[in-house]
Every structure is written in C-alpha cells, then in structure tokens.
Backbone bond lengths (Angstrom), bond angles and torsions (degrees), N, CA, C in turn:
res aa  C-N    CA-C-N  psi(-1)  N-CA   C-N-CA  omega(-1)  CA-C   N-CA-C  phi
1 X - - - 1.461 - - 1.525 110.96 -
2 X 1.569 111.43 -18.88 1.838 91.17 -155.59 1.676 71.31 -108.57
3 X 1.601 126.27 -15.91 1.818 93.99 174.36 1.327 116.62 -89.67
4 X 1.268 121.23 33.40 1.483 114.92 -163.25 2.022 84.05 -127.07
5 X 1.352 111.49 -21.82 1.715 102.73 -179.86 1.354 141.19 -59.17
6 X 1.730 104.16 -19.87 1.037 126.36 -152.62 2.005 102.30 -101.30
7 X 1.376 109.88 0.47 1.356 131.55 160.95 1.113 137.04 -46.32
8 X 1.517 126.61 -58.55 1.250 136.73 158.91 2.071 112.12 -39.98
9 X 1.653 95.80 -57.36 1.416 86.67 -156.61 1.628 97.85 -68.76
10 X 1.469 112.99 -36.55 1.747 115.78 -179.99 1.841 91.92 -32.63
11 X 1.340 115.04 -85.42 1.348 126.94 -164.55 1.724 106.91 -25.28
12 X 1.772 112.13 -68.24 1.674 108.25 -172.99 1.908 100.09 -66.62
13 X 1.210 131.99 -31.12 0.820 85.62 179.14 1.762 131.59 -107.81
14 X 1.507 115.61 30.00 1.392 128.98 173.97 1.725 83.09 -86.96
15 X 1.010 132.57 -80.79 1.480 143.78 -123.79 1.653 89.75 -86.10
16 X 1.341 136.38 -23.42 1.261 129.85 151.51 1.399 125.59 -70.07
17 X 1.317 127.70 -55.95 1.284 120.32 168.39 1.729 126.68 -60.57
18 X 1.473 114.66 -18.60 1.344 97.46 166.00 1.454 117.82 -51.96
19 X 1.592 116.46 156.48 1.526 119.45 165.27 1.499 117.93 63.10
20 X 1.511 110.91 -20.71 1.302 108.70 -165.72 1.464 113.34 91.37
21 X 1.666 109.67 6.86 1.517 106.16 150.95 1.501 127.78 76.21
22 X 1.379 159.37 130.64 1.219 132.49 -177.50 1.489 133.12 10.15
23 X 1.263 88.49 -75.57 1.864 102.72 -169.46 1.890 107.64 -52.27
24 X 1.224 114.49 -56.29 1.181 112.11 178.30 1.206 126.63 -29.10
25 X 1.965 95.19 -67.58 1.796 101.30 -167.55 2.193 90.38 -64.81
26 X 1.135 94.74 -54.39 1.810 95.55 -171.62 1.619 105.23 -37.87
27 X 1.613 109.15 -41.04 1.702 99.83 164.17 1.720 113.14 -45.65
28 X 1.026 115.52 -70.55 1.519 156.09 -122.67 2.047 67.95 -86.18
29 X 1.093 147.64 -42.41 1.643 115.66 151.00 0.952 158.07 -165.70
30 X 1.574 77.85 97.57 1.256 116.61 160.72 1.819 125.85 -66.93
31 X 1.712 100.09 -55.62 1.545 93.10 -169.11 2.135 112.47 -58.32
32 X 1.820 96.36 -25.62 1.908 93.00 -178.15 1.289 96.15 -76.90
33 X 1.179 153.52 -29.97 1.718 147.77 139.82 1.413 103.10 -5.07
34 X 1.534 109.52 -79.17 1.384 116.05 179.48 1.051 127.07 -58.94
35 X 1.528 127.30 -30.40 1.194 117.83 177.64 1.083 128.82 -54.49
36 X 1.997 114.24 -47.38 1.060 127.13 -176.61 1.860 112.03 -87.25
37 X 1.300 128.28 -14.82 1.399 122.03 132.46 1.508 116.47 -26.24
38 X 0.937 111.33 -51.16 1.976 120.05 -150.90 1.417 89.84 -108.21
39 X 0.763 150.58 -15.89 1.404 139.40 161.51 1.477 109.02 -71.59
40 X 1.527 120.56 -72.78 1.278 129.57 -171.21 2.172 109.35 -67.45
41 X 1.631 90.84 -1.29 1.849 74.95 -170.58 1.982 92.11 -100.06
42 X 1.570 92.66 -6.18 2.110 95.95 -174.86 1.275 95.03 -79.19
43 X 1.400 123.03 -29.24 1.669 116.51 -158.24 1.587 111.57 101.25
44 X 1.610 107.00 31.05 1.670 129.82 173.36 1.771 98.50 61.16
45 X 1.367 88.57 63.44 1.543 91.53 168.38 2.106 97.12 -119.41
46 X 1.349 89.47 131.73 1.226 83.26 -172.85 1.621 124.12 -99.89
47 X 1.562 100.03 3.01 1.602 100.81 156.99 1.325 124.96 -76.47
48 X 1.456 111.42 -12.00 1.480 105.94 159.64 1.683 128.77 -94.62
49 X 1.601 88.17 -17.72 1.453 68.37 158.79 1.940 136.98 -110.48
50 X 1.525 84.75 7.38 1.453 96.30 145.31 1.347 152.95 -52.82
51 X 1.981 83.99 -44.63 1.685 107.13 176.10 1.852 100.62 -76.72
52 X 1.575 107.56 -18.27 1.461 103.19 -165.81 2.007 110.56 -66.50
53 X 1.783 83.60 -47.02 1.572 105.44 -170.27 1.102 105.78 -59.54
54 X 1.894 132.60 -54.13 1.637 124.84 152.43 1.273 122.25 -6.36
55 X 1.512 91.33 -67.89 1.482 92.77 -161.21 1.780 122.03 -56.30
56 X 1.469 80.72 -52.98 1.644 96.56 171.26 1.232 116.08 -56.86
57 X 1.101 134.72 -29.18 1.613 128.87 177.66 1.541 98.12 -87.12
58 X 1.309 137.80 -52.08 1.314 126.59 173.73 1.462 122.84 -29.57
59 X 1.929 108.46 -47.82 1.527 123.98 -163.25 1.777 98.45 -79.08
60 X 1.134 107.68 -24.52 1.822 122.76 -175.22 1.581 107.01 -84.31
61 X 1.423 115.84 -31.70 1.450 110.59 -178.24 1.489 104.40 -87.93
62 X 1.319 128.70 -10.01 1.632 121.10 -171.62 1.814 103.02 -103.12
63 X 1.283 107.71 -28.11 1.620 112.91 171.09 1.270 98.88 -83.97
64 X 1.195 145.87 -41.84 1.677 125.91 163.87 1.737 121.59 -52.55
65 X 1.278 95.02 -31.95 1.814 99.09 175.50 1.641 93.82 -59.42
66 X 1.666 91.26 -70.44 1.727 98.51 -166.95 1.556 111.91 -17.47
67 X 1.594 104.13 -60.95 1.669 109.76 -179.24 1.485 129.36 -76.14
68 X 1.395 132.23 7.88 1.096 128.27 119.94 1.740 97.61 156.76
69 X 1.789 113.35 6.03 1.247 110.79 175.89 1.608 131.28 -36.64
70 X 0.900 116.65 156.61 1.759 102.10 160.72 1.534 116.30 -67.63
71 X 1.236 134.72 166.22 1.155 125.93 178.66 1.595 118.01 -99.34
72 X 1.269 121.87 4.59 0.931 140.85 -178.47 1.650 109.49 -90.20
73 X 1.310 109.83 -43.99 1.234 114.85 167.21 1.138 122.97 -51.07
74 X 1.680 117.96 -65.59 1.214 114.84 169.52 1.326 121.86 -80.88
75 X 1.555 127.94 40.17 1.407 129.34 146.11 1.384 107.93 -109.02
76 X 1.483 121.92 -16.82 1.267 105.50 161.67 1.560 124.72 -81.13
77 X 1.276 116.07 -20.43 1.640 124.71 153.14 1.587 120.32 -34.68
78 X 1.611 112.48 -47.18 1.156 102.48 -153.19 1.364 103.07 -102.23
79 X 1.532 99.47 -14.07 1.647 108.36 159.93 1.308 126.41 -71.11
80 X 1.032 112.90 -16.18 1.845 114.89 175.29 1.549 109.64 -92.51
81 X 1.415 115.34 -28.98 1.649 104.09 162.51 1.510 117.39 -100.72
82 X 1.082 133.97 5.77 1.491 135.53 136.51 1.488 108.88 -46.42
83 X 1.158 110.69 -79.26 1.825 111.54 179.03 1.693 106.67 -51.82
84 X 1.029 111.06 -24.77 1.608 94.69 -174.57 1.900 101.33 -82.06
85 X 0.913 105.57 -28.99 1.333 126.77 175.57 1.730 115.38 -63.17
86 X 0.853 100.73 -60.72 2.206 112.54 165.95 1.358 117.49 -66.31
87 X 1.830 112.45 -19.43 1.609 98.98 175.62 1.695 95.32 -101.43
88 X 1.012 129.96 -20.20 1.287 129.26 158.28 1.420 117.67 -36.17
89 X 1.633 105.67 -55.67 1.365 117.87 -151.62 1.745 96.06 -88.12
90 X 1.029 104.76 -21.83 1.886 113.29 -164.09 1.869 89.84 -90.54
91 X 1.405 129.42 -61.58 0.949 114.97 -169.18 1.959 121.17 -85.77
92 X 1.578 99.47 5.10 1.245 89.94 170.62 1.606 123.46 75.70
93 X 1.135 103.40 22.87 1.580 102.39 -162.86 1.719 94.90 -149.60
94 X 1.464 125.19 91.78 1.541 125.28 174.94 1.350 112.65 -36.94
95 X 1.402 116.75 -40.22 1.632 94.26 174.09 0.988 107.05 -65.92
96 X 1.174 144.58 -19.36 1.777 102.73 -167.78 1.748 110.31 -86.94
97 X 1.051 119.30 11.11 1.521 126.80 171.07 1.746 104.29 -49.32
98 X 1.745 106.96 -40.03 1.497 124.54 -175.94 1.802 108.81 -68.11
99 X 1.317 103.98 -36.81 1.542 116.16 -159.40 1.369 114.36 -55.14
100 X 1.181 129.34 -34.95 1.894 139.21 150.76 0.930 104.75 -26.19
101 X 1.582 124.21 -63.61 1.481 137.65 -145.63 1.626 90.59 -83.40
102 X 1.437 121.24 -75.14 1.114 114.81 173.60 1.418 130.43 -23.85
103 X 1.370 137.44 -57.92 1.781 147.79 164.33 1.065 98.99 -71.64
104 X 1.529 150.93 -21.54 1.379 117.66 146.76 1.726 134.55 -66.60
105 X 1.449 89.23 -32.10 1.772 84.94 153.92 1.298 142.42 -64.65
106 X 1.618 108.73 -15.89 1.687 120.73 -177.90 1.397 83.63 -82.30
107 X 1.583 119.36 -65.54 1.578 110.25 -173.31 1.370 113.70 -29.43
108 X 1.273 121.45 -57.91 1.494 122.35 -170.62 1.183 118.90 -40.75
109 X 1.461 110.06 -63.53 1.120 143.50 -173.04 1.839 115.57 -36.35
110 X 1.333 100.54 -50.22 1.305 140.46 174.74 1.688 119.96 -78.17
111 X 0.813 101.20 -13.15 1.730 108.91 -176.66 1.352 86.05 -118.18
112 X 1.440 149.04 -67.87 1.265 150.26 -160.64 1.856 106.23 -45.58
113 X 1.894 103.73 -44.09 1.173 110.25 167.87 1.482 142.53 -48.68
114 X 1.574 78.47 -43.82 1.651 104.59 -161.72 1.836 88.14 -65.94
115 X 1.421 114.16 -63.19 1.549 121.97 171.57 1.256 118.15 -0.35
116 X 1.656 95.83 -74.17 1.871 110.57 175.50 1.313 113.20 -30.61
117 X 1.995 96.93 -65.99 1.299 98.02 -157.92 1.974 111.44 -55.87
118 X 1.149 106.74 -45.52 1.538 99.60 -172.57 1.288 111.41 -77.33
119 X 1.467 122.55 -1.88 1.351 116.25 158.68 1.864 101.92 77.64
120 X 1.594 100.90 47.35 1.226 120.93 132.97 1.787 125.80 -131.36
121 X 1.409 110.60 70.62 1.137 102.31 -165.62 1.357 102.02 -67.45
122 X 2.136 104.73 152.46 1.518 106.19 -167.27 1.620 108.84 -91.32
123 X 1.099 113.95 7.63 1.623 104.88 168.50 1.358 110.00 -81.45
124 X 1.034 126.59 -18.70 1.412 130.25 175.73 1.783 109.38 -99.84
125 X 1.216 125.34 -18.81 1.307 126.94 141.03 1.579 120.15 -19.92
126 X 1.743 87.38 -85.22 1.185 105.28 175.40 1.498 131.60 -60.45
127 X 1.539 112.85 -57.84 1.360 98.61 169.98 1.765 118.11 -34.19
128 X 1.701 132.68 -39.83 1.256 110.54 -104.58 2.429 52.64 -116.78
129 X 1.130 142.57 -26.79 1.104 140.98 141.24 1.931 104.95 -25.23
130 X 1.319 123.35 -71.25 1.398 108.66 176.14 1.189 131.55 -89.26
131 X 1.354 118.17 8.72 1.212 102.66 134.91 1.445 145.51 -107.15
132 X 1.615 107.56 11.45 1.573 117.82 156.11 1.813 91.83 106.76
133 X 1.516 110.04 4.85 1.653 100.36 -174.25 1.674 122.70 -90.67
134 X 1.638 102.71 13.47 1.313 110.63 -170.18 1.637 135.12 42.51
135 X 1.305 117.20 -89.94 1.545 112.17 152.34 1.447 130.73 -124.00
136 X 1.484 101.94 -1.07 1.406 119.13 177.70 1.446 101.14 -26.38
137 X 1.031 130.12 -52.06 1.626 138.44 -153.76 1.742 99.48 -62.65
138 X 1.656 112.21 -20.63 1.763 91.92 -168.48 1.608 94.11 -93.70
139 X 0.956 111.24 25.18 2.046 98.83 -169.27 1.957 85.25 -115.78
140 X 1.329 104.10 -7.39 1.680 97.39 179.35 1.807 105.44 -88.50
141 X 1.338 135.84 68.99 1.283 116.33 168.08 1.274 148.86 1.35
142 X 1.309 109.25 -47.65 1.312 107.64 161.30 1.544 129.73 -85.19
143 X 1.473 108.80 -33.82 1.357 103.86 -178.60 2.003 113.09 -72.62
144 X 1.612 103.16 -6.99 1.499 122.11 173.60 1.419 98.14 -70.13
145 X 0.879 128.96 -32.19 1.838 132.96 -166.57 1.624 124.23 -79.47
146 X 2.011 85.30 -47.60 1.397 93.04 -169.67 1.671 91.72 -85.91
147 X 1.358 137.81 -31.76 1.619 129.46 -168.03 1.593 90.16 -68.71
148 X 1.448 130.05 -23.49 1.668 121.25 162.31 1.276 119.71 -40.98
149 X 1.503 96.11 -65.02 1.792 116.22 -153.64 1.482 88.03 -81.36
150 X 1.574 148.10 -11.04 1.674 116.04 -161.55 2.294 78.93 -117.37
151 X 1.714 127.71 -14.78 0.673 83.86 149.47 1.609 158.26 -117.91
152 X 1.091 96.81 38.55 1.503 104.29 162.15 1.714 118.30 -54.92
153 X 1.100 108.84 -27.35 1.552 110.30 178.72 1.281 109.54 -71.15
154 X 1.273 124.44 -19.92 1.367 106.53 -179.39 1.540 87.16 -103.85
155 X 0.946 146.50 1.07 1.518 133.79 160.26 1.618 93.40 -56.89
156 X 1.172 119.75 -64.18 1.397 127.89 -167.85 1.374 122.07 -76.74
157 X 1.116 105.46 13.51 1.933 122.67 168.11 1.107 106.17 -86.26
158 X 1.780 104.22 -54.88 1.773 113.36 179.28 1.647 109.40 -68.19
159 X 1.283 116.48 -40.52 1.213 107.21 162.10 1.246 141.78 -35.53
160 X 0.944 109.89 -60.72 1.739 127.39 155.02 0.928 116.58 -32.92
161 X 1.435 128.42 -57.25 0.993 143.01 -167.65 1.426 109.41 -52.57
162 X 1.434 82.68 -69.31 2.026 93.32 -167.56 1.750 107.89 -70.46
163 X 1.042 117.42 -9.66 1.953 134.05 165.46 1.639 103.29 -61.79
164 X 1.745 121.37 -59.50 1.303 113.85 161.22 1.097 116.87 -50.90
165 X 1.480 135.32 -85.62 1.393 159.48 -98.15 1.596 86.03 -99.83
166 X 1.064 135.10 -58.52 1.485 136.91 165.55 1.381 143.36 -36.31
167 X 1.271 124.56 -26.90 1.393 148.58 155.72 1.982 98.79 -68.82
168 X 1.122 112.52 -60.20 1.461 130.20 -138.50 1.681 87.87 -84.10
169 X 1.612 113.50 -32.24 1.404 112.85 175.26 1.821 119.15 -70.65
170 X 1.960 100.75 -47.51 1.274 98.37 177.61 2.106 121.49 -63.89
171 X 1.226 97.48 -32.65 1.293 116.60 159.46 1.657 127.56 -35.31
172 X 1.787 94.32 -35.37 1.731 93.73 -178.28 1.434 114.94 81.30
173 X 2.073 104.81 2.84 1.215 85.93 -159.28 2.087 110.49 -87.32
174 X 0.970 130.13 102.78 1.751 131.25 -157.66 1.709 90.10 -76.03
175 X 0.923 148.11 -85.41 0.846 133.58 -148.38 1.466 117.59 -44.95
176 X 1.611 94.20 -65.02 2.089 92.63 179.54 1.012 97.68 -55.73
177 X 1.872 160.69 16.76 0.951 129.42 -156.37 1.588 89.55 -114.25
178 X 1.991 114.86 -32.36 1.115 110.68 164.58 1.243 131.61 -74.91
179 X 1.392 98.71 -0.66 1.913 110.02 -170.38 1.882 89.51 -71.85
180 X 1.258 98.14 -53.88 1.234 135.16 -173.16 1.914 114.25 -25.64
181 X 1.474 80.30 -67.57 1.553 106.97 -173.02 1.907 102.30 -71.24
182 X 1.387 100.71 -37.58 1.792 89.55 174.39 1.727 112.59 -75.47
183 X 1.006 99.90 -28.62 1.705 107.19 -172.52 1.301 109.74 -64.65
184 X 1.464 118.00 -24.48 1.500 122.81 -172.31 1.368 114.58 -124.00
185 X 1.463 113.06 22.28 1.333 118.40 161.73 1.511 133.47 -52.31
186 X 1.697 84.32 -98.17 1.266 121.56 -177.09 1.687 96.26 -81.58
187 X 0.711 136.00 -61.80 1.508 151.31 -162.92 1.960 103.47 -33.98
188 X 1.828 91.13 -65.45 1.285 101.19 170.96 1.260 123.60 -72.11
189 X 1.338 116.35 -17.11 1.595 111.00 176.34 1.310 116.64 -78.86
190 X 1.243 111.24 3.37 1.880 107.82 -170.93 1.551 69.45 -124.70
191 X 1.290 171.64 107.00 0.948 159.79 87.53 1.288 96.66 -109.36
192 X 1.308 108.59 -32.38 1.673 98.23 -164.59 1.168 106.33 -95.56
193 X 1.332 131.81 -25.99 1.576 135.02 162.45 1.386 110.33 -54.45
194 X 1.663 114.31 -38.06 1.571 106.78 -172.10 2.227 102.49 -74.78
195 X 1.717 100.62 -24.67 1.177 90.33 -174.11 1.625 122.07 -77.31
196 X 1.652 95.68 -18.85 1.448 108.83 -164.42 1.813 103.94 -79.93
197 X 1.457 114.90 -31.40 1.337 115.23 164.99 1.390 125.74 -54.01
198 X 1.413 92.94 -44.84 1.815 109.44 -173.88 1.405 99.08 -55.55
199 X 1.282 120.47 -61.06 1.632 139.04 -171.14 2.089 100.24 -58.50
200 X 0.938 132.73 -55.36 1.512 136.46 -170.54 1.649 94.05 -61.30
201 X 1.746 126.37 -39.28 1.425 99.50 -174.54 1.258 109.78 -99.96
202 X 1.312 126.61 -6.10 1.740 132.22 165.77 1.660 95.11 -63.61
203 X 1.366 127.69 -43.90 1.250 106.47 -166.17 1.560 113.72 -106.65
204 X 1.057 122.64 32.25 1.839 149.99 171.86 1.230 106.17 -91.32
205 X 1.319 134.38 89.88 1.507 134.45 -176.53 1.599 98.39 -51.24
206 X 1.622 120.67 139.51 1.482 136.84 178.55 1.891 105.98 -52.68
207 X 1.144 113.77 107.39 1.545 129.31 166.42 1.539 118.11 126.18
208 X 1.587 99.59 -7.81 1.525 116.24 157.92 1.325 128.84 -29.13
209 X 1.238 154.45 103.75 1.203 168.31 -171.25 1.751 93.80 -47.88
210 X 1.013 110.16 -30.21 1.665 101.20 -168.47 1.813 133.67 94.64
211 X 0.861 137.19 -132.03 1.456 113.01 -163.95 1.910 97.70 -122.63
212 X 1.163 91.86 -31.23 1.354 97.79 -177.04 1.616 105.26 -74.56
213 X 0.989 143.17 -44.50 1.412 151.50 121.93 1.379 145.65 -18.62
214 X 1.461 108.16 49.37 1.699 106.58 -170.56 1.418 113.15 -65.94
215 X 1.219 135.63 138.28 1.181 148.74 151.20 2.072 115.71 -41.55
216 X 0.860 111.02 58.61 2.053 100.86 -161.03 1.384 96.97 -60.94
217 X 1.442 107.78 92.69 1.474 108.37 151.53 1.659 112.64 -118.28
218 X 1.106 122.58 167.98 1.326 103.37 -178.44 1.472 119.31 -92.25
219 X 1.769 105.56 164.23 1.344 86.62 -136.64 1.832 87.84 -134.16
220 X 1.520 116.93 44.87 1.373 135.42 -178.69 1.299 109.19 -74.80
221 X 1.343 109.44 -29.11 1.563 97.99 -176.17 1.553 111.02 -114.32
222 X 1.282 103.33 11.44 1.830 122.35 -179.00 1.512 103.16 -61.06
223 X 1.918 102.67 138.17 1.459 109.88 170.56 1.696 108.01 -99.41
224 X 1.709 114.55 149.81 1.493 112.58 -175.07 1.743 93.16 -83.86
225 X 1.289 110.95 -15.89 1.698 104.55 179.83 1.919 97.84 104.97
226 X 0.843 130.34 -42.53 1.626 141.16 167.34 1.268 113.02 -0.31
C-alpha cells in the first residue's frame, strides 16, 4: 500500500513537466494567432503582421519569465518567430512566416527517431532530467524499452504535424495554416503525454518500482521494443 502511494504525484508531475506542459505549447500559439490576425486585419500586409507576431511573442516570453520559465527559453521563443517573421518579410510570401515551424517539426521528428534507434530515447532523456535521475533510467531494461515504445508517439505527433502543415504551406494556404498551428499545439501535446503515460505503464512489467525507481542493471543488451 505505502509503495503504490507515491503514483498519483509521479504521473502529474512527469506528464506536466514535459515540454513545459499545457501552458507552454498553448503559449507557443499565440504569436502565429497573431500573425494571421495582423495580416488579415492590415489587408494581408505582412509587416503588420509580423510586427503583430513580435509583439505577441515578446509580451508571452516576459509573462512566462514572470512565472518562473527559464529565460533562455523564452529567448529562444522569440527567436524562432522573429526568423519566421524576416523570412516572411524578406521573401514576401505570408506563408513562409509558418516555414520555421514546419522544419522544426521534420527536425523533431528525425532526432526523436534517431534517439530510439541508438537507444537513447528522448522521452526518457527528459523525464529522467525531471526527475533528477540523470541516466540511471537506461541501465533499468525495462524502463529502456517502454521510454522506446511510448517514444515513437511523439515521433508521430511531429509527424502529423509536418503531414498537415505541408500541403497547407505549399498551398499558400495562411490562414488554415494558423488555424492549423493552434489546433495542433496544445491539443496534441496533452494527447500525447496522456498517450505516452498510458503506454510507459502498459509496458512496465507488474511489480516494477515505477519511473521514479530505476532498477540499475545494465542495460547493453536491453531492447527499446522498436
């Protein structure tokens, strides 16, 4: 009974601290919200809605500090819609305000993979970063398997992603592209956290200590499950 209590809080606080959790990605868009506000309210002028998306990511990166972000984070925020904003503005063409966002999702996509394959998958990176366990977690076999098998889903988040966002970019089409980009924020990031949890204790053989609890055995001849 008393090792089974300590469950609940493991769960809110793995599946909240990934990514930065709701609020982040739900930060994170806002400023392509604005852009395409400020584009379509100038008469699709896209220096205003350049200056709009700035702004809005500027006012979003100093209220994320306020609440206890790193500040680094939100300077790399406001740097990724700045540049999305200057190749917009340089090539003249509102979609490409999206095109950052878009090749950072293939990146993802692609690095998240690559992870598996060498058998550091990064959900278990990260978790094993918040919870202070460094790498202990890859010498546990099983928990090496299941941070395999739950992350492929976020391979297939970014996937998705760049499956929409790609049609809708060559298309020209700006608006769905911001409809787009909010719809598949936040939405999908709590889907995939709720799926990626579900998946880590389905694949935790029954008497498992759990996540906070690695087993350190070594883990050289360990499968990611792939």
């Amino acid at each position: 009974m008393t090792d089974e209590q300590p469950a609940p809080r493991e769960r809110e606080e793995t599946l909240s601290s990934l990514l930065g959790g709701r609020g982040g990605a739900l930060d994170a868009s806002l400023p392509p919200a604005a852009f395409v506000i400020g584009w379509l309210a100038s008469g699709r002028s896209i220096a205003w809605g350049a200056a709009a998306a700035i702004a809005v990511g500027v006012v979003v990166a100093v209220v994320r500090v306020a609440r206890g972000t790193k500040p680094r984070a939100a300077v790399v925020s406001v740097t990724l819609v700045t540049i999305g904003a200057v190749v917009a503005l340089r090539t003249g063409r509102a979609a490409d305000f999206f095109l950052v966002q878009l090749l950072t999702n293939v990146a993802s996509a692609l690095l998240w993979a690559a992870s598996i394959v060498v058998r550091w998958p990064l959900l278990g990176v990260v978790v094993g970063l918040v919870l202070g366990q460094r790498t202990r977690w890859r010498r546990d076999r099983d928990l090496l398997r299941a941070y395999g098998r739950a992350s492929w889903l976020w391979v297939g988040q970014y996937v998705l992603r760049v499956a929409v966002y790609t049609p809708l970019y060559l298309a020209d089409q700006v608006v769905a592209l911001g409809a787009a980009r909010v719809a598949m924020s936040w939405p999908l990031q709590i889907a995939c956290l709720a799926a990626s949890w579900w998946v880590l204790r389905r694949a935790l053989p029954a008497g498992h200590p759990g996540l906070r609890r690695p087993r350190t055995e070594p883990a050289d001849s360990a499968s990611t499950g792939d």
